[in-house]
C-alpha positions as CSV (number, residue, x, y, z in Angstrom):
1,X,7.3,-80.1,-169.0
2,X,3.6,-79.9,-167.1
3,X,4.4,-84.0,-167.0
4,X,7.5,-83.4,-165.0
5,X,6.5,-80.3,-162.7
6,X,3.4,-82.8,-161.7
7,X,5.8,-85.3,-161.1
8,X,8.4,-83.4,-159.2
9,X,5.3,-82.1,-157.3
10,X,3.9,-85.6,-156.1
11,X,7.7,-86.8,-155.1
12,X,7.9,-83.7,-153.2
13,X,4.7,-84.0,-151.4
14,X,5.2,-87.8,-150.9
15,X,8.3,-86.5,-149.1
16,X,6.6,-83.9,-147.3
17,X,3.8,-85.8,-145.8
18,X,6.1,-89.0,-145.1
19,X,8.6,-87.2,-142.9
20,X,5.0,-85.6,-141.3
21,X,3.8,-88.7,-140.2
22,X,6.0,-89.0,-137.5
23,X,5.1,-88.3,-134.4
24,X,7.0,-86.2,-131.6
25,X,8.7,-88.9,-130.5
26,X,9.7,-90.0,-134.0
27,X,7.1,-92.9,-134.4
28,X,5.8,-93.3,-137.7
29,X,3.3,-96.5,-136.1
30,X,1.0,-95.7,-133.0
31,X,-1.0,-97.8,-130.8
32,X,-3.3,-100.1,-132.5
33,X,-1.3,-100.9,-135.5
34,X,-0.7,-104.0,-136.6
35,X,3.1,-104.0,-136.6
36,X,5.3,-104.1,-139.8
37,X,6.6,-107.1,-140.7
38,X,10.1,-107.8,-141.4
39,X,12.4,-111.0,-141.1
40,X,16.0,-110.5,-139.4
41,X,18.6,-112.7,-138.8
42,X,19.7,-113.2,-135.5
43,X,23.0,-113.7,-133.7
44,X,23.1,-117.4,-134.1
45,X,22.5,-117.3,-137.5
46,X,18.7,-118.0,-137.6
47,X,16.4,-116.3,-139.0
48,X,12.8,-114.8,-137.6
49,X,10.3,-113.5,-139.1
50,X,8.0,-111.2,-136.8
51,X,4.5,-112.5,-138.3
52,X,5.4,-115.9,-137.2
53,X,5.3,-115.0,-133.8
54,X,1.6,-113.9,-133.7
55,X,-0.1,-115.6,-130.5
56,X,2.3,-114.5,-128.9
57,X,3.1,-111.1,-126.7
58,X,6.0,-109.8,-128.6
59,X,8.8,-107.0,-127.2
60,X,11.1,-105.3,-130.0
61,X,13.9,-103.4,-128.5
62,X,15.8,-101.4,-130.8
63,X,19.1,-100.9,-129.9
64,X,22.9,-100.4,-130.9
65,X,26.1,-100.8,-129.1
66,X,26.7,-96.8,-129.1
67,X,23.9,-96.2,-127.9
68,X,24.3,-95.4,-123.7
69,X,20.9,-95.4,-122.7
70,X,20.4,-98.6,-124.5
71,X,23.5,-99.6,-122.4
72,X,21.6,-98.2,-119.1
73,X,18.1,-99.9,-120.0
74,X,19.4,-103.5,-121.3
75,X,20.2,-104.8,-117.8
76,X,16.8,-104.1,-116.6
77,X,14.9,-105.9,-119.9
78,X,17.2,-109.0,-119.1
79,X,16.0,-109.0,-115.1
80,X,12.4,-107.6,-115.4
81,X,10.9,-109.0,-118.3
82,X,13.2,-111.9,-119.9
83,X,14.2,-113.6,-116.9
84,X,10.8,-113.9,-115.9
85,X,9.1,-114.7,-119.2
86,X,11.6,-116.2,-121.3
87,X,10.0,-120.4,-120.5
88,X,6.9,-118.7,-121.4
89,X,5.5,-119.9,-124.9
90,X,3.4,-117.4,-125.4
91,X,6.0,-114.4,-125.3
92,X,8.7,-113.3,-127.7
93,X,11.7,-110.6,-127.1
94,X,13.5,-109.7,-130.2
95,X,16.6,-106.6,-129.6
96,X,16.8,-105.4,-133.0
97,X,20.9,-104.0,-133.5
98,X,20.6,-100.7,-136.1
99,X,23.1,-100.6,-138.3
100,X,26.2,-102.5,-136.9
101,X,28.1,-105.7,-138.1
102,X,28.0,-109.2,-136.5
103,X,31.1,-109.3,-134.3
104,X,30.3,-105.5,-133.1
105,X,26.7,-107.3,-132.0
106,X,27.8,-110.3,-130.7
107,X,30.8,-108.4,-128.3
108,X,27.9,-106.3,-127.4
109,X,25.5,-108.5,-125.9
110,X,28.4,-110.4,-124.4
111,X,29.6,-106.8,-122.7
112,X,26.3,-106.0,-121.5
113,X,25.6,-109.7,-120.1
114,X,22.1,-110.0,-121.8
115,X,20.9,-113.4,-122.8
116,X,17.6,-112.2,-125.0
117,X,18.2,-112.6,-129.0
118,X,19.4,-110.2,-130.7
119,X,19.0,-109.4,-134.3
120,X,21.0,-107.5,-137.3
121,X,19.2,-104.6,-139.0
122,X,21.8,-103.4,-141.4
123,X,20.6,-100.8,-143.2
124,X,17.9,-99.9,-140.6
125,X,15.3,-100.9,-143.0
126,X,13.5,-102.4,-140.0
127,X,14.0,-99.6,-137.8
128,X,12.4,-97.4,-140.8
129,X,9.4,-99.6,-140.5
130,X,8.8,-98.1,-137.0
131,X,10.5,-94.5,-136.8
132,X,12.0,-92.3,-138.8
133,X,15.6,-93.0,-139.9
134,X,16.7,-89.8,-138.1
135,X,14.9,-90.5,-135.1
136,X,17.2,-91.9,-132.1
137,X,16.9,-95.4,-131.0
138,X,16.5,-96.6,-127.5
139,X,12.8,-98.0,-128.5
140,X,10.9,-100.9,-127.4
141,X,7.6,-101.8,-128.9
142,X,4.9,-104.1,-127.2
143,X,2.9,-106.2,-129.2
144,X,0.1,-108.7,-128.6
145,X,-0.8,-111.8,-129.4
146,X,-3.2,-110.3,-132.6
147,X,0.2,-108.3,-133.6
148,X,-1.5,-104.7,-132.6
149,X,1.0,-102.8,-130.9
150,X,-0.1,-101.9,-127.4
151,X,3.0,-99.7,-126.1
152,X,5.9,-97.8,-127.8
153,X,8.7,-96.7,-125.4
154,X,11.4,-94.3,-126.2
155,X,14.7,-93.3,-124.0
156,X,14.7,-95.0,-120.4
157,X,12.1,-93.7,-118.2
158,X,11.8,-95.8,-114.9
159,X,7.9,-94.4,-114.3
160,X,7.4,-95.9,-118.5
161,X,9.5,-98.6,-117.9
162,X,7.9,-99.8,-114.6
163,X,4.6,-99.4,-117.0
164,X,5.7,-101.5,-120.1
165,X,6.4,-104.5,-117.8
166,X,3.0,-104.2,-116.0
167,X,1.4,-104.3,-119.6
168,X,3.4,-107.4,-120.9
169,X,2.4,-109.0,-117.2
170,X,-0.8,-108.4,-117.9
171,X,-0.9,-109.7,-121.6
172,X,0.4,-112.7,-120.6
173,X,-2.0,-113.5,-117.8
């Protein structure tokens, strides 16, 4: 019986201090990080895998076709930052869909007139990585070329926004 109370105890305080560790904005990584890695099938059927990608600057937008601010922001990704960097070698812009099937994500990026590649996370284990699986999506994640995140983003703010492309300018220089 002590066994399973000490048990029960450590699950429950695993628990506890898991769903603590993320922050106000539902972040369970900060700034400095090395970002999780996880492979994701994209859109086109190929597959990425995000530690293959180091060397270069890498943007993670985590999104879903429900999502309206996603919606409001995605038009301004395409314009601001993959228009102007998408011939660049040494940059990477991966949307990451939560949770919806492969026609819904297709029709989507079709709808919204984005060209970037966009990825299935199914079961959100990829989004878990990042942020709590209660936690809301509109969330883009700057990484550099060492794979340290340098900026997380959450909703659309055009003051933060304005800032995340600065920073992923300035990386690239």
């Amino acid at each position: 019986m002590k066994k399973q109370i000490l048990i029960f105890t450590a699950v429950l305080f695993s628990a506890f201090a898991f769903s603590q560790a993320a922050d106000e904005r539902g972040y369970l990584v900060k700034t400095g990080d090395t970002a999780p890695d996880f492979s994701m099938k994209l859109t086109d059927g190929k597959t990425v895998k995000l530690s293959s990608l180091r060397g270069k600057v890498v943007m993670l937008q985590f999104t879903a076709s429900w999502c309206g601010v996603c919606r409001k922001e995605m038009p301004f990704i395409e314009r601001d930052i993959w228009q102007k960097h998408k011939a660049n070698p040494n940059f990477a812009l991966l949307a990451i869909d939560r949770d919806e099937p492969l026609e819904t994500v297709v029709q989507f990026a079709k709808t919204t007139g984005i060209t970037y590649p966009i990825g299935l996370d199914p079961k959100a284990d990829i989004f878990a990585l990042y942020a709590d699986r209660k936690a809301g999506i509109t969330r883009n994640v700057i990484i550099d070329k060492n794979g340290k995140i340098v900026m997380l983003t959450r909703l659309y703010d055009e003051k933060e926004f304005a800032g995340m492309v600065n920073v992923i300018d300035n990386l690239l220089k």
